[in-house]
N, CA, C and O atoms as CSV, one atom per row, in Angstrom:
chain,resi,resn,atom,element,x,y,z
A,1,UNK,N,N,0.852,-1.163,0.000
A,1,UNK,CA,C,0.000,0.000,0.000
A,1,UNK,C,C,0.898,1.226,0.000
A,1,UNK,O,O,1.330,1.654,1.070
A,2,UNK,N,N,1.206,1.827,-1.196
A,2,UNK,CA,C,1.766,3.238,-1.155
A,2,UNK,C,C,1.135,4.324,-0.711
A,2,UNK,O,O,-0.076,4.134,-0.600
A,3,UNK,N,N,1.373,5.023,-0.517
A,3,UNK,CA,C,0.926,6.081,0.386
A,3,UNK,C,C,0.229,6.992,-0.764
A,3,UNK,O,O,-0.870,7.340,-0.332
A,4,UNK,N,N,0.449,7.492,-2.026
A,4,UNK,CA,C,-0.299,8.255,-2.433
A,4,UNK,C,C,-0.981,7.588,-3.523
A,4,UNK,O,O,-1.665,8.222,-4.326
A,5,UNK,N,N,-0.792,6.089,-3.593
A,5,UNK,CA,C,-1.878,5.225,-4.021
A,5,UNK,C,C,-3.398,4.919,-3.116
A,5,UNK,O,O,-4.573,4.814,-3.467
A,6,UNK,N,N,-2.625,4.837,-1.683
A,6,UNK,CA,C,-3.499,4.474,-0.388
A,6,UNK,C,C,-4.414,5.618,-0.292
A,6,UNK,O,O,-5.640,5.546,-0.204
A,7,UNK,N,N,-3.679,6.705,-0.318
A,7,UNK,CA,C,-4.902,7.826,-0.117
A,7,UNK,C,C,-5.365,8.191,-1.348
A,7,UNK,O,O,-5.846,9.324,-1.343
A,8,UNK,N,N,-5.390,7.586,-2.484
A,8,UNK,CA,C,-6.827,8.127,-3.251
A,8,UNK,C,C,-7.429,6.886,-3.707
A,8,UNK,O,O,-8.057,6.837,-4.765
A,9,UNK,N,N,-7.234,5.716,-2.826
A,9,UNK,CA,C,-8.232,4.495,-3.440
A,9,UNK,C,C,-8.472,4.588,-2.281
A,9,UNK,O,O,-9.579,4.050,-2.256
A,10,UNK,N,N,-8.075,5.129,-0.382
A,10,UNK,CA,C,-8.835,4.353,0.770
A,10,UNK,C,C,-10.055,4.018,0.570
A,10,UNK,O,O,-10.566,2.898,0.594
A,11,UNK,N,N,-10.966,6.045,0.167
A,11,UNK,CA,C,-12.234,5.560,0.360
A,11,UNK,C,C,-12.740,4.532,0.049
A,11,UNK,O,O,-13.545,3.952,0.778
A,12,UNK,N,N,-12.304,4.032,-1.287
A,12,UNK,CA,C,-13.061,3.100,-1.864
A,12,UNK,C,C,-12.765,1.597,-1.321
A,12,UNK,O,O,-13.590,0.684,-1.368
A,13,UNK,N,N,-11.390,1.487,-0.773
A,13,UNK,CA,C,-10.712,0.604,0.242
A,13,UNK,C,C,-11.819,-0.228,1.072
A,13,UNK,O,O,-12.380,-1.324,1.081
A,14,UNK,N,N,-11.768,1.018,1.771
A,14,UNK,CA,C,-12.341,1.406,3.229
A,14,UNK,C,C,-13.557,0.921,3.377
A,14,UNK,O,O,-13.831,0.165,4.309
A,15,UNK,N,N,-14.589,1.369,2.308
A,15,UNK,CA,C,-15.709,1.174,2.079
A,15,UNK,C,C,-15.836,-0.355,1.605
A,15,UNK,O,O,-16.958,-0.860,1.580
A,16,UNK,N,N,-15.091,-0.847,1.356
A,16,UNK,CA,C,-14.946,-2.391,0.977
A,16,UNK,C,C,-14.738,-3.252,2.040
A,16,UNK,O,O,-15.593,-4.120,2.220
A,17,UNK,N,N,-13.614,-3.190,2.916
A,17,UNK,CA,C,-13.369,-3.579,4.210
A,17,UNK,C,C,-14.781,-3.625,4.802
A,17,UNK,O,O,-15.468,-4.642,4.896
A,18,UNK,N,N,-15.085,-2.527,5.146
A,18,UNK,CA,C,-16.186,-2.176,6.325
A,18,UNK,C,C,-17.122,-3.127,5.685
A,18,UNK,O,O,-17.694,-3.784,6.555
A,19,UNK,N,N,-17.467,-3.425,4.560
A,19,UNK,CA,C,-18.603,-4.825,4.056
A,19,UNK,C,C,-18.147,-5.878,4.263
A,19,UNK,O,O,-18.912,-6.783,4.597
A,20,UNK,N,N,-16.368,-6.190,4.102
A,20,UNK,CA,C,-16.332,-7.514,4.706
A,20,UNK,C,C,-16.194,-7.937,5.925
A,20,UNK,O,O,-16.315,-9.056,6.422
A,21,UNK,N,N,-15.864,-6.675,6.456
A,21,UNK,CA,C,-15.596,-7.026,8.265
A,21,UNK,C,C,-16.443,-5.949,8.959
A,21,UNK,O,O,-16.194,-4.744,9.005
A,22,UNK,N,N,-17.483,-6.597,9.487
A,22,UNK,CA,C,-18.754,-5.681,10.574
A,22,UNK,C,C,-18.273,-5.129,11.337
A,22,UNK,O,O,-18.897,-4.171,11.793
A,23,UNK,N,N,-17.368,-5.332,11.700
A,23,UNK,CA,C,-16.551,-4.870,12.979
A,23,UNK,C,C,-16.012,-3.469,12.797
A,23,UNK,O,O,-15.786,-2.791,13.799
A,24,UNK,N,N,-15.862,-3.141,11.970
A,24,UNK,CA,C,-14.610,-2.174,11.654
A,24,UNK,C,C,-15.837,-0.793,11.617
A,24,UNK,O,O,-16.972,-0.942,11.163
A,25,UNK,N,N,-15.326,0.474,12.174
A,25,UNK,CA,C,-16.255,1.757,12.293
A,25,UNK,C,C,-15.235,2.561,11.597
A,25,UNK,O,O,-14.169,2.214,11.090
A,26,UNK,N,N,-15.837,3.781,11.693
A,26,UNK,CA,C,-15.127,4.584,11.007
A,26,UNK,C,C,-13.983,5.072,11.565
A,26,UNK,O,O,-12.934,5.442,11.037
A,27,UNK,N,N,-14.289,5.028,12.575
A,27,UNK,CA,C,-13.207,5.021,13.603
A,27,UNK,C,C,-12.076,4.975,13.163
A,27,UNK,O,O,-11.243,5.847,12.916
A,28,UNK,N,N,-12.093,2.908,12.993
A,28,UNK,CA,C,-11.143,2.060,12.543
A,28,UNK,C,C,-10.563,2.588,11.378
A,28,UNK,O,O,-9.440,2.196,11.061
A,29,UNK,N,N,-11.217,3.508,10.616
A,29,UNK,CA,C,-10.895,3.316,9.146
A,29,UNK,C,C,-10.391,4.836,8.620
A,29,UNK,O,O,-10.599,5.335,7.514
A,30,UNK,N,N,-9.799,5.306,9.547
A,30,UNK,CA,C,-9.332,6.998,9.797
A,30,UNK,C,C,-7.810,7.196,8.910
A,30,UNK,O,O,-6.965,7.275,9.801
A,31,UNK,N,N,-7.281,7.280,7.899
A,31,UNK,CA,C,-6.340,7.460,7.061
A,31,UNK,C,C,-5.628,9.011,6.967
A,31,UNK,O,O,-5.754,9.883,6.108
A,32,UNK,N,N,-4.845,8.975,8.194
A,32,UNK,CA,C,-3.760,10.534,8.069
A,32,UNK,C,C,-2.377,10.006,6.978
A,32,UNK,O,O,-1.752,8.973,6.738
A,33,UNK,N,N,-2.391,10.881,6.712
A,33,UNK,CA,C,-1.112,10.463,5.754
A,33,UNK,C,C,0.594,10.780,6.550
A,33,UNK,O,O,0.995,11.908,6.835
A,34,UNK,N,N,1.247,9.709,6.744
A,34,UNK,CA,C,2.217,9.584,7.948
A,34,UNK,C,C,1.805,8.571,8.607
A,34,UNK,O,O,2.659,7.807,9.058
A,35,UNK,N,N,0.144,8.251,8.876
A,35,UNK,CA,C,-0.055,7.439,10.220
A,35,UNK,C,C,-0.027,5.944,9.666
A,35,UNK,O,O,-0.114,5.001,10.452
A,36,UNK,N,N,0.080,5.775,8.451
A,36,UNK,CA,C,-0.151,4.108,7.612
A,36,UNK,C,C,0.107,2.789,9.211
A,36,UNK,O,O,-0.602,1.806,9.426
A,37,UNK,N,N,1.136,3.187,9.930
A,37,UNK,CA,C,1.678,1.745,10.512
A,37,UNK,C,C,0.933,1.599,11.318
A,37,UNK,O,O,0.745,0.434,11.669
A,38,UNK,N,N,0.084,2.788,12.059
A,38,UNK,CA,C,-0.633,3.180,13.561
A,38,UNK,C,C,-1.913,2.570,12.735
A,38,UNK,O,O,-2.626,1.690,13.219
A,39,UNK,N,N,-2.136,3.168,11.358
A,39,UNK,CA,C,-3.650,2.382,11.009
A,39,UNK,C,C,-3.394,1.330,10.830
A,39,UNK,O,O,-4.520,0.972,11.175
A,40,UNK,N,N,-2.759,0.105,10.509
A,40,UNK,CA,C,-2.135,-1.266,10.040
A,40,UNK,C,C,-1.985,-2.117,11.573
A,40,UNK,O,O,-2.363,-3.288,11.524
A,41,UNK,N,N,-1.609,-1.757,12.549
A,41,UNK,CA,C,-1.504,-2.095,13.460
A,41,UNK,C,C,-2.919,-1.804,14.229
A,41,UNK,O,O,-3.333,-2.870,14.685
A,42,UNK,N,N,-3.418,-1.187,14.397
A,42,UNK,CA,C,-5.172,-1.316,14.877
A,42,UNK,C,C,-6.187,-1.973,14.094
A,42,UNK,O,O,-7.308,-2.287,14.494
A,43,UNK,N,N,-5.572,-2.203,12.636
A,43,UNK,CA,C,-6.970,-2.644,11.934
A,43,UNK,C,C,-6.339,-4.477,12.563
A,43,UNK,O,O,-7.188,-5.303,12.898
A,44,UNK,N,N,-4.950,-4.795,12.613
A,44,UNK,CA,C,-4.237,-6.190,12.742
A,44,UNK,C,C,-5.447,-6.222,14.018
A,44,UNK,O,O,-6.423,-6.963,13.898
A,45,UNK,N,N,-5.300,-5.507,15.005
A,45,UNK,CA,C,-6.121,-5.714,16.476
A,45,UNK,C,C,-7.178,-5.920,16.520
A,45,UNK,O,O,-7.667,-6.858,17.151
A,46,UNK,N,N,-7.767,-5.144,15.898
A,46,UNK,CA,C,-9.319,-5.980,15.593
A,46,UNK,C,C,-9.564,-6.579,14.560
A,46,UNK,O,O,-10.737,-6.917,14.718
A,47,UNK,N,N,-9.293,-6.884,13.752
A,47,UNK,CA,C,-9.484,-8.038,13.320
A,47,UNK,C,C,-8.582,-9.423,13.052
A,47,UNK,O,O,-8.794,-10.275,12.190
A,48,UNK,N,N,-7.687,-9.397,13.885
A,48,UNK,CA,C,-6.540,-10.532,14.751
A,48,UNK,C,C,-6.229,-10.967,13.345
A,48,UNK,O,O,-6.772,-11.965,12.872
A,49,UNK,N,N,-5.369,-10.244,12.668
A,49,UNK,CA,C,-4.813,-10.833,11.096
A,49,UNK,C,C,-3.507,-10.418,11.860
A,49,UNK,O,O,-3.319,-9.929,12.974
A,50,UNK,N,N,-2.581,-10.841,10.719
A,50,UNK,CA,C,-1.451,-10.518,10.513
A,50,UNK,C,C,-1.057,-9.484,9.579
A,50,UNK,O,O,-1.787,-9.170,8.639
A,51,UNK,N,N,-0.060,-9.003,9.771
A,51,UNK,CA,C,0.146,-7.432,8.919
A,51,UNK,C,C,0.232,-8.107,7.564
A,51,UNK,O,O,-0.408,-7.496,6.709
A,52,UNK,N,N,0.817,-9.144,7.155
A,52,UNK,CA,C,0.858,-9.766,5.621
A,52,UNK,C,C,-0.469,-9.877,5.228
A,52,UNK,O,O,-0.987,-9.163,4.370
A,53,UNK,N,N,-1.093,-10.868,5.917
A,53,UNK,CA,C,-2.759,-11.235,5.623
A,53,UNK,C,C,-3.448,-9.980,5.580
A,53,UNK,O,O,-3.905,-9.774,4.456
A,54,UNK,N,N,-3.661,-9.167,6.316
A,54,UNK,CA,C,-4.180,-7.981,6.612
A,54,UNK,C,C,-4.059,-7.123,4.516
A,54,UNK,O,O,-4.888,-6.976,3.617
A,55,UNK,N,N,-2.647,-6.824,4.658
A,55,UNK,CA,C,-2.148,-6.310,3.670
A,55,UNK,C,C,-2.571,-7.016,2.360
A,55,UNK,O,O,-3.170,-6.286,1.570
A,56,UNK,N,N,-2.345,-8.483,1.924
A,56,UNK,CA,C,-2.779,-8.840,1.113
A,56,UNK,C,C,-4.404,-9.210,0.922
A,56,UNK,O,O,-4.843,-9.933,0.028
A,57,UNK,N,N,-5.156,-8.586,1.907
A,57,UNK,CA,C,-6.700,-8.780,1.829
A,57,UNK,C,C,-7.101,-6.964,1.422
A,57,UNK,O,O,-8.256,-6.686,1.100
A,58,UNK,N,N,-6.079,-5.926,1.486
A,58,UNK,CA,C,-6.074,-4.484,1.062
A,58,UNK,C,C,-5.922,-4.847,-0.304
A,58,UNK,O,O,-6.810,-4.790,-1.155
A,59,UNK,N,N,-4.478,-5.311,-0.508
A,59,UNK,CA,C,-4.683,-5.303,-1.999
A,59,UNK,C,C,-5.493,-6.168,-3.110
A,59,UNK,O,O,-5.285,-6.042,-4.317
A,60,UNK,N,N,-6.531,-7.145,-2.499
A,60,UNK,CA,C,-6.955,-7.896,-3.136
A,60,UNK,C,C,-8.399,-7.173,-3.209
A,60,UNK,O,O,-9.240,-7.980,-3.605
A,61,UNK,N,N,-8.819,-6.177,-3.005
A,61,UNK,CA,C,-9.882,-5.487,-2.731
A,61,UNK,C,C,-10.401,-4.910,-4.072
A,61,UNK,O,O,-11.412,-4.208,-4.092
């Protein structure tokens, strides 16, 4: 996830995630640009993935 790839597909990301995982609020799904590892590491927490799995379920989106 590059960073100025990440921020102009999140929304659409984001909005994808949040359908496959109920769990996730908007909260969860808050994209500052700088913060990538702080968001990667909270989305790993709730939904108990691994940063690889995690990552390759972003880019498979």
């Amino acid at each position: 996830m590059k960073a100025e790839e990440s921020k102009g597909n999140w929304d659409e990301q984001k909005d994808k995630l949040k359908q496959k995982f109920a769990a996730l609020t908007d909260n969860d799904m808050l994209f500052k640009e700088g913060t990538k590892d702080e968001l990667i590491t909270k989305l790993q927490q709730k939904l108990g993935k691994t940063k690889e799995e995690l990552l390759k379920i972003i880019e498979g989106l």
